[in-house]
N, CA, C and O atoms as a Maestro MAE file, in Angstrom:
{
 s_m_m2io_version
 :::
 2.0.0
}

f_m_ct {
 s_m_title
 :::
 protein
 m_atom[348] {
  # First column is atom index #
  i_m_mmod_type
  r_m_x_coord
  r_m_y_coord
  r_m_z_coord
  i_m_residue_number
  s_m_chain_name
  s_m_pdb_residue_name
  s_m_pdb_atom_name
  i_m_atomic_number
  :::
  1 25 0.844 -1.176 0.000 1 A "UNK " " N  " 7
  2 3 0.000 0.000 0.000 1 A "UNK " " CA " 6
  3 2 0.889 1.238 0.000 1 A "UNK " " C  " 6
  4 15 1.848 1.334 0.766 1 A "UNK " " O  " 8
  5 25 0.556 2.170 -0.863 2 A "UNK " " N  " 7
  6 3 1.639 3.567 -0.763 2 A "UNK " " CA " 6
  7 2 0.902 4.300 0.302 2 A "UNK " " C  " 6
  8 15 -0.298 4.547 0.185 2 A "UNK " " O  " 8
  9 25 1.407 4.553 1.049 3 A "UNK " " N  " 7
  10 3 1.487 5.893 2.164 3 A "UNK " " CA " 6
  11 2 1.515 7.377 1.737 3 A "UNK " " C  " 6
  12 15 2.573 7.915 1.410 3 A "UNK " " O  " 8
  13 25 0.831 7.754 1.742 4 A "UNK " " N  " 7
  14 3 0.615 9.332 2.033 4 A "UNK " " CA " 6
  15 2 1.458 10.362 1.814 4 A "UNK " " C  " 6
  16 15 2.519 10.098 2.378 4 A "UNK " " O  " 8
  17 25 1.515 11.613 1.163 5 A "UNK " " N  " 7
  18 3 2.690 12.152 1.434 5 A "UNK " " CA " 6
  19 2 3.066 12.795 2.808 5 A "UNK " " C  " 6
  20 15 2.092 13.155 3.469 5 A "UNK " " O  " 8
  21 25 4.204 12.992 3.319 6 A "UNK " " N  " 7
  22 3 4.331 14.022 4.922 6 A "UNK " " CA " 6
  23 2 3.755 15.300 4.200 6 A "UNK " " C  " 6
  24 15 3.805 15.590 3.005 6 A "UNK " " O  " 8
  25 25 3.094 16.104 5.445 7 A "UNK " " N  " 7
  26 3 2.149 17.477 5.589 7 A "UNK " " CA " 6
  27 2 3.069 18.299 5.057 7 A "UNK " " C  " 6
  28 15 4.265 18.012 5.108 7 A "UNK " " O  " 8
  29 25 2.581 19.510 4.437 8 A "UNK " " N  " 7
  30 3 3.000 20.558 4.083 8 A "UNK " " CA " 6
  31 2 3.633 20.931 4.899 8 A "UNK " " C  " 6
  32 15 3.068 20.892 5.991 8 A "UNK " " O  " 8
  33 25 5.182 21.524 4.910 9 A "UNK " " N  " 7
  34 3 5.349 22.584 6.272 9 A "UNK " " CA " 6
  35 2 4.803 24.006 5.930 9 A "UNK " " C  " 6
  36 15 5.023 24.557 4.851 9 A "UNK " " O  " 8
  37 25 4.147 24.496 6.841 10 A "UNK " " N  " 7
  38 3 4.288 26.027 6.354 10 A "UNK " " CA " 6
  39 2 5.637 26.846 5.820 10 A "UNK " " C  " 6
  40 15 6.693 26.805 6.451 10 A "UNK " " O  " 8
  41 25 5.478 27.579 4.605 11 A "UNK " " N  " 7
  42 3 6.899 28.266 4.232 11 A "UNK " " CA " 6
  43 2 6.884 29.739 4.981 11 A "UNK " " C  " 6
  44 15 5.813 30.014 5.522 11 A "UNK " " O  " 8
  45 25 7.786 30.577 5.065 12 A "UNK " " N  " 7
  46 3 7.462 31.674 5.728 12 A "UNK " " CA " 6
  47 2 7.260 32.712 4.142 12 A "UNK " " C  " 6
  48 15 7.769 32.387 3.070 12 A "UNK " " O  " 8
  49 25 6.585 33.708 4.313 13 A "UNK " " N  " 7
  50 3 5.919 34.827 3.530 13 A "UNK " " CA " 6
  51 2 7.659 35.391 2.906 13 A "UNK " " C  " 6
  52 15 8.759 35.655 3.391 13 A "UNK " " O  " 8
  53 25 7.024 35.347 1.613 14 A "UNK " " N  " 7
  54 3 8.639 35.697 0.493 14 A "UNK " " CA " 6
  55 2 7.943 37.451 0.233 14 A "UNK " " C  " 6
  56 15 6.797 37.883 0.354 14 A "UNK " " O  " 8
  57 25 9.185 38.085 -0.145 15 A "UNK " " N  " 7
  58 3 9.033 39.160 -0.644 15 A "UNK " " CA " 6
  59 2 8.598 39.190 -2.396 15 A "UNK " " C  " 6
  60 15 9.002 38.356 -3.206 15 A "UNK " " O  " 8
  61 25 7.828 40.177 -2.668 16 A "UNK " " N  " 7
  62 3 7.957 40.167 -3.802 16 A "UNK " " CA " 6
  63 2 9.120 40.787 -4.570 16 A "UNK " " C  " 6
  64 15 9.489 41.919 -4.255 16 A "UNK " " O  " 8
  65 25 9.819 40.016 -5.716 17 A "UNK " " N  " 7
  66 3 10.668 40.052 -6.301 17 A "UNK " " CA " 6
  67 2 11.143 41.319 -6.440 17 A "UNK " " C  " 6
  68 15 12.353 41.389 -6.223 17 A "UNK " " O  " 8
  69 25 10.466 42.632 -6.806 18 A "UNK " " N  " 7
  70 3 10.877 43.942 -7.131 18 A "UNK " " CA " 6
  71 2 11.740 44.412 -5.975 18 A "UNK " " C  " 6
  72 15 12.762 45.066 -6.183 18 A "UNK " " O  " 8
  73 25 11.270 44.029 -4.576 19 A "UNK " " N  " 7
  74 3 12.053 44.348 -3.391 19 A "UNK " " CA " 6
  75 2 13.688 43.129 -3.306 19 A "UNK " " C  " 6
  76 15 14.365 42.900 -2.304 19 A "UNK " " O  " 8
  77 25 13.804 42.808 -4.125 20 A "UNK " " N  " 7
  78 3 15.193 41.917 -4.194 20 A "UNK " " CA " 6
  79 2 16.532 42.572 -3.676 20 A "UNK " " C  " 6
  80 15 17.177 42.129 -2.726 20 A "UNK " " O  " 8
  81 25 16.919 43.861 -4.539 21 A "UNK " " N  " 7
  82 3 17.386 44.719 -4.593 21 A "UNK " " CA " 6
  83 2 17.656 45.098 -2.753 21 A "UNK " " C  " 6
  84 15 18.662 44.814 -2.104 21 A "UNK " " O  " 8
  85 25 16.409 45.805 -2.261 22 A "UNK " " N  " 7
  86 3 16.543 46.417 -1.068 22 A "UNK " " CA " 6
  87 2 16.726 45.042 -0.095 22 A "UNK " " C  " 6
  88 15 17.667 45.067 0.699 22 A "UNK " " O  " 8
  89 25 15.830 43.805 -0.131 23 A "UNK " " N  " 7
  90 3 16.769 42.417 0.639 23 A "UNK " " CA " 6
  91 2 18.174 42.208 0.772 23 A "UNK " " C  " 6
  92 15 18.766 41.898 1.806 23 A "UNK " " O  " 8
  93 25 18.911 42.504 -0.952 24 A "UNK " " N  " 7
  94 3 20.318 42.517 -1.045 24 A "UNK " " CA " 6
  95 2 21.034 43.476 0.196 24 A "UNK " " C  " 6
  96 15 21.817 43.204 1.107 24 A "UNK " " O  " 8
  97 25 20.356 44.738 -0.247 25 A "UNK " " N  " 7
  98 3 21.250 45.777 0.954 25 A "UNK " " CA " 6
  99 2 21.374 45.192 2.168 25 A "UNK " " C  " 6
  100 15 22.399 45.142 2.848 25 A "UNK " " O  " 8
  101 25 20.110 44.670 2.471 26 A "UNK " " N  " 7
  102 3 19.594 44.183 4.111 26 A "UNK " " CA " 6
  103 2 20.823 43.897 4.468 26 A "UNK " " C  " 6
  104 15 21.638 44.634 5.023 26 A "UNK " " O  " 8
  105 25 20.981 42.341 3.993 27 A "UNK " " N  " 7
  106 3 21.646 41.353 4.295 27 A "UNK " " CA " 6
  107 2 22.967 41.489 3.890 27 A "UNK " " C  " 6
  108 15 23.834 40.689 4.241 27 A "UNK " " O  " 8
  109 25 23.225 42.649 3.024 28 A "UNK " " N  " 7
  110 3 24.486 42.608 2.605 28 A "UNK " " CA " 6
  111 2 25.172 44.012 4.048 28 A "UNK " " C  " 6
  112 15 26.242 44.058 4.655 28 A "UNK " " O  " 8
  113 25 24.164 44.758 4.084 29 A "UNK " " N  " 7
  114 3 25.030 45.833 4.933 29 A "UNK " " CA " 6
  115 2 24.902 45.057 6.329 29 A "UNK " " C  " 6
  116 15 26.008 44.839 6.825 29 A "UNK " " O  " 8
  117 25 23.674 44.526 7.179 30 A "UNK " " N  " 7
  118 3 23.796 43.644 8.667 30 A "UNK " " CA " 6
  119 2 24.888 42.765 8.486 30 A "UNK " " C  " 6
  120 15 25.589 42.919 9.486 30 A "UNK " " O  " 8
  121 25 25.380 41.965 7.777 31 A "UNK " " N  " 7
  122 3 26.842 41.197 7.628 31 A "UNK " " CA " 6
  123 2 27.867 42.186 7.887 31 A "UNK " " C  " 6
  124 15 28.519 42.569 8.858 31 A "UNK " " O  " 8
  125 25 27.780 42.418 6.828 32 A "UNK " " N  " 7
  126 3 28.966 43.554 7.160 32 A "UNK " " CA " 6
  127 2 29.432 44.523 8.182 32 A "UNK " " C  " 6
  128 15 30.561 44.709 8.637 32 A "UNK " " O  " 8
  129 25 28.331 45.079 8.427 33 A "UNK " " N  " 7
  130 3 28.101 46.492 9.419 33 A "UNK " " CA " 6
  131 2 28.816 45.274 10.672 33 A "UNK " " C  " 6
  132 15 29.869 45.556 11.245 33 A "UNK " " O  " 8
  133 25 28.142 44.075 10.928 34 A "UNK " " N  " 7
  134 3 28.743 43.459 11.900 34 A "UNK " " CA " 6
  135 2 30.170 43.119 12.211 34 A "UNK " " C  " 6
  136 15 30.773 43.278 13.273 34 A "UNK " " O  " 8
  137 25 30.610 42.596 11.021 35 A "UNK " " N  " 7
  138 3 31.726 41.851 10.550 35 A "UNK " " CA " 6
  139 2 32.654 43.408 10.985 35 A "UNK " " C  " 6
  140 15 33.441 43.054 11.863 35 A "UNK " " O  " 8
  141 25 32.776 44.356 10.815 36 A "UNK " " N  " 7
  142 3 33.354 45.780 10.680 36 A "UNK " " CA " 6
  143 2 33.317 46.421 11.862 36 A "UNK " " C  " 6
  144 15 34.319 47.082 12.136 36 A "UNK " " O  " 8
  145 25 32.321 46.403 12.734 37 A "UNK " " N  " 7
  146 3 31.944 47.095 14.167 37 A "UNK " " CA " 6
  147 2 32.719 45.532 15.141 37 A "UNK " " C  " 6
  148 15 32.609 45.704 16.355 37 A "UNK " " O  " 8
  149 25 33.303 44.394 14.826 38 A "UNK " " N  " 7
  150 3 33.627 43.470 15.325 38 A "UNK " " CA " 6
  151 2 35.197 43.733 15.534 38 A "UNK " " C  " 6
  152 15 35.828 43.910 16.577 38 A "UNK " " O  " 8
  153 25 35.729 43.691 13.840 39 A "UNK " " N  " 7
  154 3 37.432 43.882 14.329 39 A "UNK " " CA " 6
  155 2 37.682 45.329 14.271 39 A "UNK " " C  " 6
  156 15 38.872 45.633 14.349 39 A "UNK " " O  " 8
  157 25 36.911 46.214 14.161 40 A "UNK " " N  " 7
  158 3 36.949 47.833 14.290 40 A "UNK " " CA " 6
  159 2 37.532 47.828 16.075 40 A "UNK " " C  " 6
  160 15 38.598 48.074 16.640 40 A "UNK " " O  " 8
  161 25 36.134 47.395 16.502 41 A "UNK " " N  " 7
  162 3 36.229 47.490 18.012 41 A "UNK " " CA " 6
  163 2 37.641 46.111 18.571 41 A "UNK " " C  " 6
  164 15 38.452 46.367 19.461 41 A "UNK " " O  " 8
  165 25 37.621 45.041 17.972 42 A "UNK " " N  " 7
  166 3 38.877 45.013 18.257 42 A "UNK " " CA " 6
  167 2 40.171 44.866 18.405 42 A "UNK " " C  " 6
  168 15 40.795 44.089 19.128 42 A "UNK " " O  " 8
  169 25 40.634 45.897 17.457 43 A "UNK " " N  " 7
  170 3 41.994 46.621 17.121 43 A "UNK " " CA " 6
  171 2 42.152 48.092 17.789 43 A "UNK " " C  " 6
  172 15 43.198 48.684 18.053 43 A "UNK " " O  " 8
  173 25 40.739 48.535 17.995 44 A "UNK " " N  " 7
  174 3 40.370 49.982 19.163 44 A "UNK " " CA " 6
  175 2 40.974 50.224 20.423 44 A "UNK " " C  " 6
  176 15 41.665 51.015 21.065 44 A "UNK " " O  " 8
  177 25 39.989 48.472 20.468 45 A "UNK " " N  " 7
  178 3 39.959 48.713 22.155 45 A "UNK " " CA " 6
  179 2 40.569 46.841 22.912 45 A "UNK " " C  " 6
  180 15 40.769 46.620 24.106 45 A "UNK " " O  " 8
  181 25 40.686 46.064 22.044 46 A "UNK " " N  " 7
  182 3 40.992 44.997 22.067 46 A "UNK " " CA " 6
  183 2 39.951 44.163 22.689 46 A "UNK " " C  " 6
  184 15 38.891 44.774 22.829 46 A "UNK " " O  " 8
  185 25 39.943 42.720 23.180 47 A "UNK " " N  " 7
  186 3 39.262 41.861 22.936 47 A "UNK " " CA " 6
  187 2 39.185 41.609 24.682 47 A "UNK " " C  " 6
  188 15 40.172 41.164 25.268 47 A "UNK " " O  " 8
  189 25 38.260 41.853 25.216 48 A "UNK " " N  " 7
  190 3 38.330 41.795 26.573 48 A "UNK " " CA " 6
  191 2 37.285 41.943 27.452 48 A "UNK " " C  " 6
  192 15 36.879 40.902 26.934 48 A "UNK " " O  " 8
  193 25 36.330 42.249 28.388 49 A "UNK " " N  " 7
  194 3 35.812 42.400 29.135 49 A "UNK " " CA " 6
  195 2 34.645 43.743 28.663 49 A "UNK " " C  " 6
  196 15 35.067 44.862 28.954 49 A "UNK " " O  " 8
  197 25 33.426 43.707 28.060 50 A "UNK " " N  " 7
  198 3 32.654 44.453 27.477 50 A "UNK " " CA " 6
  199 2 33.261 44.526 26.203 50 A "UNK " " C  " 6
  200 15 33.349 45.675 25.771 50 A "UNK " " O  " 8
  201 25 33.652 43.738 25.564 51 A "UNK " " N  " 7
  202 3 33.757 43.961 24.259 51 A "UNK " " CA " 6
  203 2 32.315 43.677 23.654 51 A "UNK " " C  " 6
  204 15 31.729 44.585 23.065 51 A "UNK " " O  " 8
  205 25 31.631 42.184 23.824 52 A "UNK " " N  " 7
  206 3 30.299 41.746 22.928 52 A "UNK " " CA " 6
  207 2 29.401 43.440 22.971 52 A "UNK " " C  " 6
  208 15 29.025 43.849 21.873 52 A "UNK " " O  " 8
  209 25 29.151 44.192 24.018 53 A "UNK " " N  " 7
  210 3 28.637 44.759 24.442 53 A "UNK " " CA " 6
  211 2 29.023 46.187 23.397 53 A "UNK " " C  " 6
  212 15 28.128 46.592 22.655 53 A "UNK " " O  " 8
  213 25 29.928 46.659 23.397 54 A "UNK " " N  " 7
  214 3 30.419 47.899 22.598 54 A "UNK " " CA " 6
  215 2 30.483 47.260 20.973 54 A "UNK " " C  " 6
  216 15 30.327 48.029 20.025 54 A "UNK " " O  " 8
  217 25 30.698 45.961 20.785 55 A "UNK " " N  " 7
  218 3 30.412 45.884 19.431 55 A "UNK " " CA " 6
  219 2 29.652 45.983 19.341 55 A "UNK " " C  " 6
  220 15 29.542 46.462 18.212 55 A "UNK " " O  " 8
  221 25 27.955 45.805 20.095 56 A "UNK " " N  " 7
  222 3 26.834 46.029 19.745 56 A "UNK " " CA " 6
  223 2 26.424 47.522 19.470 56 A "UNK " " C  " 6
  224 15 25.941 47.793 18.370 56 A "UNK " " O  " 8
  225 25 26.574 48.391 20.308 57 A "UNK " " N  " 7
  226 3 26.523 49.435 20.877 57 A "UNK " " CA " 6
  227 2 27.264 50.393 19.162 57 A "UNK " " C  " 6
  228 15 26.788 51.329 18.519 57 A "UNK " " O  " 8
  229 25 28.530 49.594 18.969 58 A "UNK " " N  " 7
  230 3 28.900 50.602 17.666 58 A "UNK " " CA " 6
  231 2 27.834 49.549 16.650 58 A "UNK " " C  " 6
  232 15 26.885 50.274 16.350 58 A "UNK " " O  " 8
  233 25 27.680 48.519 16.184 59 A "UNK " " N  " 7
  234 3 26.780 47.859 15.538 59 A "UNK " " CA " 6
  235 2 25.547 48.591 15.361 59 A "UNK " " C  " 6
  236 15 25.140 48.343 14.226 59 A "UNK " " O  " 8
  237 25 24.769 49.377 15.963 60 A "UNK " " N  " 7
  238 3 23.463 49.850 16.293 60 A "UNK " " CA " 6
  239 2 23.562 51.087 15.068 60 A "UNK " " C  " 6
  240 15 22.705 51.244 14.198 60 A "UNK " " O  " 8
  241 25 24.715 51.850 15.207 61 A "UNK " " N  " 7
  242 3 24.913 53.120 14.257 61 A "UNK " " CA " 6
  243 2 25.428 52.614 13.171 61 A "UNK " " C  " 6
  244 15 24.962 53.113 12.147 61 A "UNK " " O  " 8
  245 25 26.407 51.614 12.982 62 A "UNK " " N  " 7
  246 3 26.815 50.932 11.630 62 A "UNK " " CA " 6
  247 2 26.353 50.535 10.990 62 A "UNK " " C  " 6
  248 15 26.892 50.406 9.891 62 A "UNK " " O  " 8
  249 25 24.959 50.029 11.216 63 A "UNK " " N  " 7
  250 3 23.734 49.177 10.818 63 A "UNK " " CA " 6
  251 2 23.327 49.944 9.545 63 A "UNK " " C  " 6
  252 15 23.784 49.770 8.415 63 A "UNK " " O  " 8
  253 25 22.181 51.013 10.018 64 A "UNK " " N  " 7
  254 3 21.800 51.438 9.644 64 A "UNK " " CA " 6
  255 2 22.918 52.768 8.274 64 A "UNK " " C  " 6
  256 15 22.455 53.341 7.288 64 A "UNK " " O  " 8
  257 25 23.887 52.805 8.631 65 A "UNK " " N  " 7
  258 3 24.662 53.939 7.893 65 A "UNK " " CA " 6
  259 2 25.446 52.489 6.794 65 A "UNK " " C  " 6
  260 15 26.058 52.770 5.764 65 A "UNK " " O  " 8
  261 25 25.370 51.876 6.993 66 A "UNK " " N  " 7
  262 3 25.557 50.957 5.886 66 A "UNK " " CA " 6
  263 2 24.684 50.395 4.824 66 A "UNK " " C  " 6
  264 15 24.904 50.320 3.615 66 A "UNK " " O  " 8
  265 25 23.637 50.010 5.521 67 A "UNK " " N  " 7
  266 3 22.093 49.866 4.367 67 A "UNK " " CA " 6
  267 2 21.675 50.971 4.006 67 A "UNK " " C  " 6
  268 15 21.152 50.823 2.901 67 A "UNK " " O  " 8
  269 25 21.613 52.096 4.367 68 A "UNK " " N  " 7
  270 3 21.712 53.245 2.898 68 A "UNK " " CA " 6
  271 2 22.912 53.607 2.478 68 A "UNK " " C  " 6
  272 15 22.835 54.599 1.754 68 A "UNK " " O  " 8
  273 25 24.020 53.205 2.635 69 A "UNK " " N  " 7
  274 3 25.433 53.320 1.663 69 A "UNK " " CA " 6
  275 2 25.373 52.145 1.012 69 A "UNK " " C  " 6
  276 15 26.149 52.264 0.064 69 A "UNK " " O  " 8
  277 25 24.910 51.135 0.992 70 A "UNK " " N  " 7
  278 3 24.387 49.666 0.190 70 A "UNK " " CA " 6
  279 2 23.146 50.674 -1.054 70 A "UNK " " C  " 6
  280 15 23.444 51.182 -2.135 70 A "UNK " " O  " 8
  281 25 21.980 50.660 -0.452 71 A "UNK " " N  " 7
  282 3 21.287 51.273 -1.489 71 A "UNK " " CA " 6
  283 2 21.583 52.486 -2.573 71 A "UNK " " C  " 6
  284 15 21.087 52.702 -3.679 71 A "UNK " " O  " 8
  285 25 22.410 53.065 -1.950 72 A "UNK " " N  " 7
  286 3 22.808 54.586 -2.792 72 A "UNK " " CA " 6
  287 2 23.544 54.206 -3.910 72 A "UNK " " C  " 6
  288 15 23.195 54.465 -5.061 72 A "UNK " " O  " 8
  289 25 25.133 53.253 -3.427 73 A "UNK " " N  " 7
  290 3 25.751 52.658 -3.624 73 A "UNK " " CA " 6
  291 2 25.915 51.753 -4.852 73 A "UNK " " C  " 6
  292 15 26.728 51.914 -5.762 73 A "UNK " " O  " 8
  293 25 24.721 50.465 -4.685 74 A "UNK " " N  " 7
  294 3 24.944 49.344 -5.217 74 A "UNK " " CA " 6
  295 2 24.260 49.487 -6.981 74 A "UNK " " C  " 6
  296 15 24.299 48.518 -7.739 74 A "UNK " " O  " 8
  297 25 23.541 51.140 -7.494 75 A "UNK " " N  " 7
  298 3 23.646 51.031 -8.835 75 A "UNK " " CA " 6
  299 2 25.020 51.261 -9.244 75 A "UNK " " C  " 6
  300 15 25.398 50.625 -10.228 75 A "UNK " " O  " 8
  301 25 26.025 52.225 -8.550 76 A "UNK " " N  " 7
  302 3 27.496 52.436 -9.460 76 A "UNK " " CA " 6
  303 2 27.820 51.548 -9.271 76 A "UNK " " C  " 6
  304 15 28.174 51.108 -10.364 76 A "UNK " " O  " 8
  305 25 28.045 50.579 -8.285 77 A "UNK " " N  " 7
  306 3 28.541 49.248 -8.326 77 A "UNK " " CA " 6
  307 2 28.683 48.253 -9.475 77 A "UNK " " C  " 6
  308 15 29.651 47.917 -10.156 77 A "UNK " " O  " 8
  309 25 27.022 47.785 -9.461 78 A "UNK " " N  " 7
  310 3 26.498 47.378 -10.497 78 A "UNK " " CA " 6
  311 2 26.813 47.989 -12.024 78 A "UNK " " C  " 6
  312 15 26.687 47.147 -12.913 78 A "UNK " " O  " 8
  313 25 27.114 49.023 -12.359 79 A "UNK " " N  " 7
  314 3 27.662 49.763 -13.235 79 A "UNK " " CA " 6
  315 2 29.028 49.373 -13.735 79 A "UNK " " C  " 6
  316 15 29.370 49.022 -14.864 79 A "UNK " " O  " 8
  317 25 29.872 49.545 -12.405 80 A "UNK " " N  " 7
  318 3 30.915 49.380 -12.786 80 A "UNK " " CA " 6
  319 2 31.305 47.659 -13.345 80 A "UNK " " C  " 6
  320 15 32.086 47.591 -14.294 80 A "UNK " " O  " 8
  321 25 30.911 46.685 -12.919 81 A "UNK " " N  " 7
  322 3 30.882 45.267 -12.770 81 A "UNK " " CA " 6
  323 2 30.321 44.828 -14.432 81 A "UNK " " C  " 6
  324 15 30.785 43.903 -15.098 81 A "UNK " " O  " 8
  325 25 29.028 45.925 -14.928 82 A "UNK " " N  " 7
  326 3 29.025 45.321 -16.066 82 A "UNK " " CA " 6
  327 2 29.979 46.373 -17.152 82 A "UNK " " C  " 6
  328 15 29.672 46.172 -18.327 82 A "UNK " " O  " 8
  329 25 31.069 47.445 -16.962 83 A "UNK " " N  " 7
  330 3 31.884 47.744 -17.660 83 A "UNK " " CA " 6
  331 2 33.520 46.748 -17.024 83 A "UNK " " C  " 6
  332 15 34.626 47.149 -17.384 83 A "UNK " " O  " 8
  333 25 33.444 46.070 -16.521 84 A "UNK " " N  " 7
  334 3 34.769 45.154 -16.212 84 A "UNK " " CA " 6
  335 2 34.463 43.449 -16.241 84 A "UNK " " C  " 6
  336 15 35.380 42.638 -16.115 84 A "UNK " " O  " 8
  337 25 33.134 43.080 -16.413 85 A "UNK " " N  " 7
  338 3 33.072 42.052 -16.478 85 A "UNK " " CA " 6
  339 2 32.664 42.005 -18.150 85 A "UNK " " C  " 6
  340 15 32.155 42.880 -18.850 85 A "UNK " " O  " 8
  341 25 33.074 40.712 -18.464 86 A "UNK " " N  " 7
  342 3 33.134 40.367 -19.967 86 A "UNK " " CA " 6
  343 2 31.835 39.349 -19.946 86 A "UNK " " C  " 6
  344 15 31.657 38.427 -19.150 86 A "UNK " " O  " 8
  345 25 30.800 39.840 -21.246 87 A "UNK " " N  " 7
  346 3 29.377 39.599 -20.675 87 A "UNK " " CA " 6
  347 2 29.319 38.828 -22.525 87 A "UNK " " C  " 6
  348 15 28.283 38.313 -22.947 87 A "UNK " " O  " 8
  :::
 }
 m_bond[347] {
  # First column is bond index #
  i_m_from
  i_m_to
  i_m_order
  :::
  1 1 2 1
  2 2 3 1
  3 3 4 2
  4 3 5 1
  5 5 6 1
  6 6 7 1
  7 7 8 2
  8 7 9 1
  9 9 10 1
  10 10 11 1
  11 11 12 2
  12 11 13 1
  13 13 14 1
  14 14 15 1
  15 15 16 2
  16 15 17 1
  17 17 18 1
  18 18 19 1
  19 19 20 2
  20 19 21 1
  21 21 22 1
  22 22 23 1
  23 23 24 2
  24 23 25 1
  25 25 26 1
  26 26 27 1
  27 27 28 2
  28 27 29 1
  29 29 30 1
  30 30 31 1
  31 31 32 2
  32 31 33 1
  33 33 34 1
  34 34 35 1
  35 35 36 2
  36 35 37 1
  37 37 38 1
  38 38 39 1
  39 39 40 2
  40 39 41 1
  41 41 42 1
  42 42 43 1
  43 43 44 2
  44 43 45 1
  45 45 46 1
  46 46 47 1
  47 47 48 2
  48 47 49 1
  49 49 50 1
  50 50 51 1
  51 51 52 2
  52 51 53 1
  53 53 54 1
  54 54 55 1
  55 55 56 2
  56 55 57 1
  57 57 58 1
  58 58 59 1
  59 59 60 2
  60 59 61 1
  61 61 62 1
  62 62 63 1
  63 63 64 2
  64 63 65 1
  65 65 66 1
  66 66 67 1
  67 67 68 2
  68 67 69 1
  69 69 70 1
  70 70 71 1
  71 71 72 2
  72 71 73 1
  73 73 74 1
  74 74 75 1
  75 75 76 2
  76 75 77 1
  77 77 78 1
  78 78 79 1
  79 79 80 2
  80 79 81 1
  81 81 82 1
  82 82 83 1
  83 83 84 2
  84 83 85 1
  85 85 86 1
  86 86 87 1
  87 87 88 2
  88 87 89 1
  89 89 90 1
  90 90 91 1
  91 91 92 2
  92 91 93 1
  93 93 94 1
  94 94 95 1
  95 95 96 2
  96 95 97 1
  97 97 98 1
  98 98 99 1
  99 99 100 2
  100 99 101 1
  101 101 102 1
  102 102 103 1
  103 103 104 2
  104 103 105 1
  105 105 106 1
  106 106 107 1
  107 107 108 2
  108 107 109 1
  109 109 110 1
  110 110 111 1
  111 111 112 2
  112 111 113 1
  113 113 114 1
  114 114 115 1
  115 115 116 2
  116 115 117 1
  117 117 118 1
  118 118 119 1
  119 119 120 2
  120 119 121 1
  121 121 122 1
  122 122 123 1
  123 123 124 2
  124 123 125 1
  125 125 126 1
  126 126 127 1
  127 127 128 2
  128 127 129 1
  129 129 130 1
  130 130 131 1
  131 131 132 2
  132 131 133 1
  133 133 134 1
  134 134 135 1
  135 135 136 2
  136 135 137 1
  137 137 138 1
  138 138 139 1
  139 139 140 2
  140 139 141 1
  141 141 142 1
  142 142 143 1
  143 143 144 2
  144 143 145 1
  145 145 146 1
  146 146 147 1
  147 147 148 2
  148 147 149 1
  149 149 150 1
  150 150 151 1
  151 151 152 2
  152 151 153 1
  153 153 154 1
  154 154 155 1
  155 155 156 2
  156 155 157 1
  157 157 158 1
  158 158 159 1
  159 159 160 2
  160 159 161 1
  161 161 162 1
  162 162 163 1
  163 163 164 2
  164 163 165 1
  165 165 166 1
  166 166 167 1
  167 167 168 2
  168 167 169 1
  169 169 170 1
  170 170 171 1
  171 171 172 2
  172 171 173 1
  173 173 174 1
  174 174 175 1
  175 175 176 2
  176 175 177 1
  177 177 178 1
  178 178 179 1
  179 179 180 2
  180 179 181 1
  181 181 182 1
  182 182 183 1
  183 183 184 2
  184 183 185 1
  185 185 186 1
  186 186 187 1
  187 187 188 2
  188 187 189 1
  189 189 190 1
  190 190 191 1
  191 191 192 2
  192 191 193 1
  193 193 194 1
  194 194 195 1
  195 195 196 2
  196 195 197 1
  197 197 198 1
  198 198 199 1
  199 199 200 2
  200 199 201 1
  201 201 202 1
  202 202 203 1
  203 203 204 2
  204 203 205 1
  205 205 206 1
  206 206 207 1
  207 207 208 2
  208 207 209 1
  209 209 210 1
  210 210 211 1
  211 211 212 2
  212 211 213 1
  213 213 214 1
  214 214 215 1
  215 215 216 2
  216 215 217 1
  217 217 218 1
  218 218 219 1
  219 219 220 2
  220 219 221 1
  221 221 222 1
  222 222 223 1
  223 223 224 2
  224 223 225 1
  225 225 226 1
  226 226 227 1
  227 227 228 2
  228 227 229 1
  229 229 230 1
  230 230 231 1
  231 231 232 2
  232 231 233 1
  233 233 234 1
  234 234 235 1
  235 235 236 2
  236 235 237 1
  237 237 238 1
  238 238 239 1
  239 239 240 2
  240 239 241 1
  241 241 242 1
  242 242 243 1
  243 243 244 2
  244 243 245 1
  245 245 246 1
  246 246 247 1
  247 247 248 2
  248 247 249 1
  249 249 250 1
  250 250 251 1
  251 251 252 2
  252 251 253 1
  253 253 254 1
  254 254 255 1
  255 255 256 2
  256 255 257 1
  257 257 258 1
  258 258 259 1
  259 259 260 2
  260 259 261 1
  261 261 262 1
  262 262 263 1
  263 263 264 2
  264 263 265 1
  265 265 266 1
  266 266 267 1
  267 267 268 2
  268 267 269 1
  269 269 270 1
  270 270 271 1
  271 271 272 2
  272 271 273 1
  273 273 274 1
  274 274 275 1
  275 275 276 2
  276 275 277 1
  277 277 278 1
  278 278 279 1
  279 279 280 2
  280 279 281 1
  281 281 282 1
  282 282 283 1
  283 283 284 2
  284 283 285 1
  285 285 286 1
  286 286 287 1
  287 287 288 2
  288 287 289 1
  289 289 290 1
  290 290 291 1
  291 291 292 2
  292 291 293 1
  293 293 294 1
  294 294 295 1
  295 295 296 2
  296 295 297 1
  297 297 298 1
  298 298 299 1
  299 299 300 2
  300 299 301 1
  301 301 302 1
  302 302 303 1
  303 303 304 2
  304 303 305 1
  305 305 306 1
  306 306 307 1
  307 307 308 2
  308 307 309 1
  309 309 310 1
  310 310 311 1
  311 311 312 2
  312 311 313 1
  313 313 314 1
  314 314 315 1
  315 315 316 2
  316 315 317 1
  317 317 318 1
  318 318 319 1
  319 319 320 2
  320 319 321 1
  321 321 322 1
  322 322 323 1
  323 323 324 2
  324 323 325 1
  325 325 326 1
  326 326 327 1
  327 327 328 2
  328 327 329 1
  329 329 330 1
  330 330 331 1
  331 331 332 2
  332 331 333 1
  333 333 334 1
  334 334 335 1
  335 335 336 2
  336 335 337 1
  337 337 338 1
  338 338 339 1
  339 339 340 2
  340 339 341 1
  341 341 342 1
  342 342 343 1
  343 343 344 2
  344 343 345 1
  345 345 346 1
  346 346 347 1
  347 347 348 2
  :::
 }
}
């Protein structure tokens, strides 16, 4: 006898495609902004006792000043990539 298929999982709610672009920034400036407010803070102040804490703390302003330098940004980018890449 064949068995059933397993239940649907619920998927979580996708963006629509036109917002791709501004997802890219998301995820491209929160990586970063992190990755940057991480060895920023420590080569600053070094690796020690309130560090998680002040990386957050500079993280909070990096965040945001990076996802609109991502959006402003990522048409010259894109610009430049299709005058150096061979298409």
């Amino acid at each position: 006898m064949i068995s059933p298929p397993p239940p649907r999982r619920a998927s979580a709610p996708r963006l629509p495609r036109r917002f791709a672009a501004v997802a890219f920034a998301f995820y491209m400036s929160a990586i970063m902004a992190m990755v940057m407010s991480a060895v920023i803070t420590a080569v600053n102040e070094g690796i020690g006792p309130g560090y998680v804490p002040h990386v957050l703390a500079v993280y909070l302003l990096a965040m945001p000043v990076a996802f609109c330098s991502v959006l402003l940004i990522r048409p010259v980018v894109m610009w430049l990539v299709l005058r150096t890449v061979e298409h």
